[in-house]
N, C-alpha and C positions, 0 to 999 in steps of 0.2 A: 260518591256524589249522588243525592237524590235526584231524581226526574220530577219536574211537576207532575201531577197525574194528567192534565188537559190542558191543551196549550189552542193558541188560535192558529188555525188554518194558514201555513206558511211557508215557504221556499225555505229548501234544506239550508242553512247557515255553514258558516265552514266548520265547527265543529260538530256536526251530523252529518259530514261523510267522509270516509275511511283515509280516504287516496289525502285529503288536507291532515290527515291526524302526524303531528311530528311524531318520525322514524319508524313510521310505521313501513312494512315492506311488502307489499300484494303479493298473495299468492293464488291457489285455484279459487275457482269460485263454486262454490259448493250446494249453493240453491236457491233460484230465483222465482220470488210469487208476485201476483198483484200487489201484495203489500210490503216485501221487504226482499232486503237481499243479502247472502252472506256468504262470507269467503273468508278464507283462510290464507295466515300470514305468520310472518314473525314481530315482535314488537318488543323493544327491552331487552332484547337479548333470549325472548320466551316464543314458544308454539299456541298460535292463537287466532282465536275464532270472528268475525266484526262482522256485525250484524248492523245493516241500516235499514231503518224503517222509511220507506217513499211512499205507502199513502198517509195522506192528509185525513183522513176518517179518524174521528174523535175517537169511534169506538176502539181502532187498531193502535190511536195515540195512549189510550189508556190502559189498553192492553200490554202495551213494551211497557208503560212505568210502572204496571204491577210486574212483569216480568224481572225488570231490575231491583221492585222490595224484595224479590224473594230470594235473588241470589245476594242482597243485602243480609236478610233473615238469616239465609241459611250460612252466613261468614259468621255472623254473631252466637247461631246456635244450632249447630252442625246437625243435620237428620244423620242416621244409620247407614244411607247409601252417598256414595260418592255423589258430586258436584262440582262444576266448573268453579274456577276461582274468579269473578269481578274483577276484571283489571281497569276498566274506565266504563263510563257514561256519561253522555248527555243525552239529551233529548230525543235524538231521533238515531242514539248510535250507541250499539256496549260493544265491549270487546270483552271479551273471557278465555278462559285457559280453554286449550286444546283437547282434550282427553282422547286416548285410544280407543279404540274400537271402531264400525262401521254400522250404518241400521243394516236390520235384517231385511230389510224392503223399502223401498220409497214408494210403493202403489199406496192409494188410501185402500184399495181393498186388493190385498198384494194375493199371490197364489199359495197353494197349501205351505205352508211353512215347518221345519223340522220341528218334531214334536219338544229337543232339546228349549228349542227359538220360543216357544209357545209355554211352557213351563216357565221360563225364564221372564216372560215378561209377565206371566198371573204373577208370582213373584217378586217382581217390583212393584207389581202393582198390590201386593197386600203388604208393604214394607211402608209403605205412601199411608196407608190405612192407617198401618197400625203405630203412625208417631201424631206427636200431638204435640204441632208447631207453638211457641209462646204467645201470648195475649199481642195481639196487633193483628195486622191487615190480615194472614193467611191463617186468620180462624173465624174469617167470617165467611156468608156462604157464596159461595163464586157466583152464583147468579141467581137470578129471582125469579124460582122454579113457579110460584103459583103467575107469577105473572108472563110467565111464555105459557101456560096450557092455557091462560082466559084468552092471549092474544093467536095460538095458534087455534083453541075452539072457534073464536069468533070467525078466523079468518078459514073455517071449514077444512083443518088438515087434521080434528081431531073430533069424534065422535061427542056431540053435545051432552049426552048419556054419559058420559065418563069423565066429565069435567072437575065433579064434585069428588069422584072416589079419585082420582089419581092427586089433586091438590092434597087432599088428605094422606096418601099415600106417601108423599116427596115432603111433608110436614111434618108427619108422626115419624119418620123414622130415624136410627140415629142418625147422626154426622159425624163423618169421616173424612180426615184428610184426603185432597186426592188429587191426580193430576191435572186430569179435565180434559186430556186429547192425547190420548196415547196410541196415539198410531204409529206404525212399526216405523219408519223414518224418523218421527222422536224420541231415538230407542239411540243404545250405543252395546255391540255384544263385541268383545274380542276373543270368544271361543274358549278364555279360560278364568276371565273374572266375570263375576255376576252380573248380568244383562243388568242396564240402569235406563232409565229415560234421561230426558232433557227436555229445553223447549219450556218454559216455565209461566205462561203467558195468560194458562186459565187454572193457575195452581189455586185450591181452597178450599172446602167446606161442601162434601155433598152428601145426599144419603148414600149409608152407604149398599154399596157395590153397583155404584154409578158408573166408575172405569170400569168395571169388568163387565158390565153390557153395552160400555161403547166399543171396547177392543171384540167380545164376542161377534158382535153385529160388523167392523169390520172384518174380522178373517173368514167367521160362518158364509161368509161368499162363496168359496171358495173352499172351506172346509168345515163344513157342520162339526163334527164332531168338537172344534173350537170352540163352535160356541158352547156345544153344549159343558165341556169343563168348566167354562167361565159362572155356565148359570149353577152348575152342583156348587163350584168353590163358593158362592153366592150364599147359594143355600143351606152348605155348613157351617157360615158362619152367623146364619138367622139373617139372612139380607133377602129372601127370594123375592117376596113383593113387593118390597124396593126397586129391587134389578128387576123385575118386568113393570114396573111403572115407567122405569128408566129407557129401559128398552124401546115402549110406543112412543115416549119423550124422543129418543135418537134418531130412532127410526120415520117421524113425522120430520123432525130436521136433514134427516137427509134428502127424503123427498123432498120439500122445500128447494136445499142448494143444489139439485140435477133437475127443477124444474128446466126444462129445454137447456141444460148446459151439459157438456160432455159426454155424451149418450145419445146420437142421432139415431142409431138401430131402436132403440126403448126398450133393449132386453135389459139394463140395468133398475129402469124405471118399471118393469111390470116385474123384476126378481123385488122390488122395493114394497112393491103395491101387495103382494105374497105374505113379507115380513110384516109390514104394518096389521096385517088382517092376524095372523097369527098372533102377534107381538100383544094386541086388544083381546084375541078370544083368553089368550095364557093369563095375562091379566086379571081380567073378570074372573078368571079362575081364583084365583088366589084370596080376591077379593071377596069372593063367597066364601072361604073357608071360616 
């Protein structure tokens, strides 16, 4: 069942929430955000996942209905790594198969993590890289990089000086499938098949080793040496001055969402303020090469 992509601002209907969906059966509830919520249940006679979207944000409405082309896409033309199976959708609700496994963290910037946990997920994420989804929606670019650096320069999170080499930077380089938020919580590892993501919501089109400087930049919290894998594997595979483009790109948006949010001590906000200033000096570096 397709999703619109945008719909108008509206009280969830009865088929956008789980508890109205026939023979569906509640079970835990597995993670609630300002914009969504999901829980786990049986349906059909299967082990299954429903996901309902409750805010009303255009942007997060459009976000779930790219989420559901892709577990569309990926029924029609299967990628290399495991994927939930699509069992319903509407609007503001999917349900999909259940799969094994648990994240290896729900922190956004969770603590050192087994270096197996860490391999494992550079790994998915260069499996993501290296397919090459068919012509439709998830081959174009998940977002429109030159125009977050004019609106984060203008808005003073990013050096005016570096305006012009980083749009060049996130333009000239290739494009890679990718996942676009691969934090350890949209992860699934069960210790003995291949660590996989999920969460499909900003899957598409980026330079590449975009993911591998947004997962560096969350775990290097917590353990540098994370990062620095993510930026070698980068680099062997010709992406470095991408991945530190990407890097003052993530790094300016983090700052941005812990503007005065979850951080009252501001050791998170001055370990930010660190990265950003390195993230620019590394940059430039490259950028004169």
């Amino acid at each position: 069942m397709q999703v619109t992509p945008s719909v108008p601002d509206r009280p969830l209907a009865g088929d956008d929430v789980f508890e109205h969906l026939p023979g569906f059966q509640l079970g835990e509830r597995l993670r609630a955000t300002d914009k969504a919520v999901t829980v786990a249940g049986r349906w059909r006679g299967e082990e299954v996942v429903a996901k309902q979207l409750t805010s009303t944000d255009r942007h997060w409405v459009k976000r779930f209905a790219h989420e559901v082309t892709a577990y569309q896409v990926f029924a029609a033309s299967p990628p290399p790594w495991r994927t939930p199976r699509l069992h319903y959708a509407a609007q503001r609700l999917l349900v999909i198969q259940r799969l094994p496994g648990a994240p290896p963290h729900t922190d956004r910037y969770p603590p050192r993590l087994p270096e197996a946990t860490v391999t494992g997920m550079i790994d998915a994420l260069a499996a993501f890289a290296a397919w090459q989804p068919p012509a439709g929606p998830l081959r174009k670019p998940a977002t429109d990089l030159p125009a977050r650096i004019r609106r984060y320069t203008a808005a003073g999170d990013l050096p005016v000086d570096d305006q012009h080499t980083l749009v060049a930077a996130v333009t000239a380089a290739p494009a890679q499938f990718g996942h676009g938020d691969p934090l350890p919580s949209n992860a699934l590892s069960t210790g003995n098949d291949p660590l996989i993501f999920i969460d499909f919501e900003f899957v598409g089109f980026y330079p590449g080793g975009a993911d591998l400087a947004l997962l560096g930049l969350w775990l290097g919290r917590h353990d540098p040496a994370a990062e620095q894998r993510c930026a070698q594997t980068a680099a062997a595979a010709g992406h470095l001055h991408s991945y530190r483009a990407m890097r003052v790109l993530w790094v300016a948006r983090e700052q941005r969402l812990y503007h005065g949010l979850f951080d009252t001590a501001g050791d998170h906000r001055q370990w930010l303020g660190v990265q950003a200033t390195a993230a620019i000096a590394a940059f430039r570096e490259t950028a004169r090469a």
